[in-house]
C-alpha positions as a printed Julia matrix, in Angstrom:
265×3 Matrix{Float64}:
  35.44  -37.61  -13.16
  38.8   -38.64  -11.79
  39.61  -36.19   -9.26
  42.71  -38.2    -8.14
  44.52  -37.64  -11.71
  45.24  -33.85  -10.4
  47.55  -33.12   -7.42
  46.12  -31.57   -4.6
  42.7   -31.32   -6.0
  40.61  -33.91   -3.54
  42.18  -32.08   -0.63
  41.71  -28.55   -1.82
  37.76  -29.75   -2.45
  37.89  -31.5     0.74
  39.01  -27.89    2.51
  36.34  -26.4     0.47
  33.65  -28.88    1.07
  34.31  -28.94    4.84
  34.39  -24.98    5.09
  31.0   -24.5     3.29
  32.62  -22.58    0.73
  31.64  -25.24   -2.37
  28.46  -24.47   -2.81
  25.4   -25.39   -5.69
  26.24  -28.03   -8.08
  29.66  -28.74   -7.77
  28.94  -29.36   -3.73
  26.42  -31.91   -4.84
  28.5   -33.34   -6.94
  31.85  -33.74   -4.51
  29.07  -35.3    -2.63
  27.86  -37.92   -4.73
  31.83  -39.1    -5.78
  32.64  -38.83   -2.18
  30.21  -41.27   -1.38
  32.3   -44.17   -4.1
  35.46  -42.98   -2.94
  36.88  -43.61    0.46
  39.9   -41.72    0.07
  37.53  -38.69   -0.91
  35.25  -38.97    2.75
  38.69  -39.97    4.68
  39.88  -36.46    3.12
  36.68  -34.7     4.29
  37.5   -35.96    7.82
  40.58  -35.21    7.93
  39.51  -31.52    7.43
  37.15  -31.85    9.59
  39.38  -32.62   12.53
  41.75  -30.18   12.01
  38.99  -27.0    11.94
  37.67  -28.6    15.19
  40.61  -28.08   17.01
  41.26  -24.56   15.23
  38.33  -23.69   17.25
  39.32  -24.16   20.43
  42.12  -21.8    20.16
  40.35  -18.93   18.83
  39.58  -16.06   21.36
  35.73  -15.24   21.76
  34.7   -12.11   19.53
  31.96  -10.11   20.33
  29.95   -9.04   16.52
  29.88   -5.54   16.48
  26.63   -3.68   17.68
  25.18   -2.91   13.95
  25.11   -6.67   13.06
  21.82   -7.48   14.46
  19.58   -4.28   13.1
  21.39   -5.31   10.16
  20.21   -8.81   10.02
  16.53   -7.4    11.27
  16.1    -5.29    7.77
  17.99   -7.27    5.8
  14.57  -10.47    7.53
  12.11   -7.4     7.25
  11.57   -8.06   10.87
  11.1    -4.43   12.06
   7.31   -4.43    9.89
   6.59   -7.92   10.77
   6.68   -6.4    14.49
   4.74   -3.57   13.17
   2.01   -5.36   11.09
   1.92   -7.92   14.4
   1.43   -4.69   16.57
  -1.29   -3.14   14.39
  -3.18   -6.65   14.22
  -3.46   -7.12   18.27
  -7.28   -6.24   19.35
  -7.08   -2.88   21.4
  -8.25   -3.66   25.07
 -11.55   -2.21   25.7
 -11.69    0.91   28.06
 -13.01    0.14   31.53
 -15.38    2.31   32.92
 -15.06    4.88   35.31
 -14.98    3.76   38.71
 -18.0     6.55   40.0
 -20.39    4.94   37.15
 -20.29    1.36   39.16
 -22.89    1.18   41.3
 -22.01   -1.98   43.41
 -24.45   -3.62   45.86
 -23.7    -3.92   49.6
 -21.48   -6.34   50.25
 -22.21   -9.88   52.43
 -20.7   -10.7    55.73
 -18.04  -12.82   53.56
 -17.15   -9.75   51.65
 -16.26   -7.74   54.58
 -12.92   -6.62   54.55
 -12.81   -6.6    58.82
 -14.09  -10.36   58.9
 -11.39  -11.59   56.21
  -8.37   -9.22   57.79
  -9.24  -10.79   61.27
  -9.17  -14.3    59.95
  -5.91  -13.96   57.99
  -4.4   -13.15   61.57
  -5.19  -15.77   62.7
  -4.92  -17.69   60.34
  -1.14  -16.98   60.02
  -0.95  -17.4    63.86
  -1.57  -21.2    63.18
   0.98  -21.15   60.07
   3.48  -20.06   62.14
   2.36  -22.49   65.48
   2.66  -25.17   63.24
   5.82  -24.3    61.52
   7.47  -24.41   64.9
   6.35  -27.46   65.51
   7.73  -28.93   62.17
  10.97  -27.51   62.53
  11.69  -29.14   65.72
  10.41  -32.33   64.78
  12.84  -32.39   62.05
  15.8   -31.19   63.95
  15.72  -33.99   66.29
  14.23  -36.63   64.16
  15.15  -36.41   60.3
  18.73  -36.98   59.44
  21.01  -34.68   57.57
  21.44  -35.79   53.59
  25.12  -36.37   52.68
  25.9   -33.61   49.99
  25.27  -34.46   46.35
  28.17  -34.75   44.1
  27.75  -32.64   40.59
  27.88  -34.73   37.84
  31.19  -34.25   35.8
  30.95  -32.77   32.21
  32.13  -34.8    29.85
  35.07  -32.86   28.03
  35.25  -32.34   24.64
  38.1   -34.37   22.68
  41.22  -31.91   21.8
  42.67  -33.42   18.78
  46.62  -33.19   18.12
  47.9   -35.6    15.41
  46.35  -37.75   12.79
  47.56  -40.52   10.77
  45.67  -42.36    7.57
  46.72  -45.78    7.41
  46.69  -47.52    3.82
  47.52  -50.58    2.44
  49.83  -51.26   -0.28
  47.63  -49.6    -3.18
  47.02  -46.34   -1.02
  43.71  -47.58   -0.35
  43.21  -45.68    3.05
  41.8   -48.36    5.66
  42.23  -46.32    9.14
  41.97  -43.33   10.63
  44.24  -42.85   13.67
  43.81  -39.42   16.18
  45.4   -38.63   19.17
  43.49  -36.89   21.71
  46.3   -33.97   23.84
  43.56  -34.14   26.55
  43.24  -37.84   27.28
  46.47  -39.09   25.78
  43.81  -41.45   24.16
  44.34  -42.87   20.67
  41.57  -43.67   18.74
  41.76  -46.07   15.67
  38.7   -45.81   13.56
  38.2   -48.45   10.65
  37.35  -47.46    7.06
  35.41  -49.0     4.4
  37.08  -51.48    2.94
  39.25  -52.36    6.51
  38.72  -56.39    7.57
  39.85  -58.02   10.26
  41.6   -61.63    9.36
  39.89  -64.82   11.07
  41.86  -66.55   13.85
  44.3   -63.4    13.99
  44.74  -60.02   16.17
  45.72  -56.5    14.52
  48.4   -54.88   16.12
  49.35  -50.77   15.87
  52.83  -50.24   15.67
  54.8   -46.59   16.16
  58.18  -46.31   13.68
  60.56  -44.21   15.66
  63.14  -42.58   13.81
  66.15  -44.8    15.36
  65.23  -48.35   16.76
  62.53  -50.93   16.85
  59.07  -50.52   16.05
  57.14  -49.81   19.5
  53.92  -51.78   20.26
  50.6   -49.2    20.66
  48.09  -52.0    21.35
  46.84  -54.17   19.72
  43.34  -53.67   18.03
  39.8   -55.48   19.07
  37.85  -57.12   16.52
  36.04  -54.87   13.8
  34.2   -51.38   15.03
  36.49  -48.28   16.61
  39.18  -48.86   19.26
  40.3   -46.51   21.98
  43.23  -46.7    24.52
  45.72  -44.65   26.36
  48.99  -44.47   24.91
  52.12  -42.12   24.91
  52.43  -39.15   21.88
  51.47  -40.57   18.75
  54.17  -37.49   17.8
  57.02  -39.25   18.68
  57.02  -41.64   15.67
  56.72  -40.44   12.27
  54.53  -43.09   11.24
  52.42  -45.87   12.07
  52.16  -49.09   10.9
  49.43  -52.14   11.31
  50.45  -55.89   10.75
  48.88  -59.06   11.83
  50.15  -61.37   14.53
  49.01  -64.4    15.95
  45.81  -64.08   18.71
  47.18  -61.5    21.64
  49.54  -60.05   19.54
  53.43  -60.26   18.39
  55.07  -62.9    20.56
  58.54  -60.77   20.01
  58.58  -57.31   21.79
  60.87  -55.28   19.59
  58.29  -55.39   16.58
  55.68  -57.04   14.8
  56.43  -61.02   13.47
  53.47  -61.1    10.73
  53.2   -59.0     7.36
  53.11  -55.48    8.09
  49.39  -54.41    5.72
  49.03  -50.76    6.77
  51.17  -47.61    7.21
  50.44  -43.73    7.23
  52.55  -41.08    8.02
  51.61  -38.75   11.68
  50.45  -35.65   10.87
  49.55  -32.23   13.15
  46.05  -31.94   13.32
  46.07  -28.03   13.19
């Protein structure tokens, strides 16, 4: 099936898919053209970016209290606790303490001897605690203080821009991080990297000459700061000679992918 031949369909699925709404066979089968189709998974990730940063701004929202004894009939949890309860061996009853005859206790079960030794025995705790503590204020030096690690922050996602070549084969995947002000250029199946040439991202203002973003390491996924991707409409990708375009105001090989910059949310 050609899902391509209708307008709008791959990205309504790709909403769907990504929201957990297509469900049973038709969510296997998205699945198993998605995995033939890049434009398809590139769709899917796309959607998937976007919900990610819907999330973070959401408030918090506390369930109501019903929910859970809701969710504990709907499990049957309230007689699994019973039938657990009932099952657990009942402790046997001790008996009383007059029907204990015990015999007379030793010189080491004294109660005097052992409360007379724990005096002194704490005595010497304490002697020797003294001791320690002035042994290590004179001798042991103070530990510098212990930086906490830094968390790692989550990636905030603002814009996004699918790069394809000339037959709207999609090839990258460009996001823009608002928290970083890092861009991240992610190849796709089907991307390749020319021998004995460099890749170089271009942004397509409105007025002027194409600005240089960086230009792009060999194969895998490339990151590096760079001003709002939201200032240029689109994005381009051409190849230049090794180190990129000798000319500043734009790229001097053939130009082999563009997308247009997109809001994430």
């Amino acid at each position: 099936m050609d899902l391509h031949r209708y307008a709008g369909l791959v990205d309504q699925l790709a909403a769907e898919y990504t929201l957990g709404v297509l469900r049973g066979g038709s969510r296997r089968r998205f699945e198993t053209i998605s995995q033939h189709d890049p434009a398809i998974r590139l769709a899917v990730e796309t959607w998937r970016l976007r919900l990610t940063a819907m999330t973070e701004l959401g408030p918090a929202v506390t369930p109501p209290p019903e929910i859970w004894p809701s969710i504990e009939r709907r499990l049957n949890l309230v007689n699994a606790r019973r039938d657990a309860a009932a099952a657990r061996p009942v402790p046997p009853v001790a008996a009383p303490a007059a029907a204990i005859r015990r015999p007379k206790p030793n010189w080491f079960e004294n109660l005097s001897f052992w409360r007379g030794w724990s005096i002194a025995a704490t005595a010497i705790a304490a002697i020797a605690l003294v001791v320690s503590i002035r042994e290590l204020s004179t001798v042991a030096p103070v530990p510098a203080p212990v930086p906490a690690p830094q968390v790692a922050q989550e990636p905030r996602i603002g814009y996004v821009a699918t790069l394809a070549d000339d037959k709207s084969n999609a090839r990258m995947l460009v996001t823009w991080d608002d928290r970083t002000s890092e861009v991240t250029v992610r190849r796709l199946s089907g991307s390749s990297d020319p021998s004995d040439k460099s890749m170089q991202l271009w942004g397509l203002p409105k007025q002027g000459h194409p600005v240089s973003l960086g230009v792009l390491p060999v194969g895998g996924t490339a990151r590096f700061k760079a001003a709002s991707v939201n200032v240029y409409p689109m994005l381009a990708v051409s190849v230049e000679p090794v180190g990129g375009s000798p000319n500043p105001n734009g790229p001097t090989g053939p130009v082999v992918y563009t997308g247009k910059v997109i809001p994430a949310a």
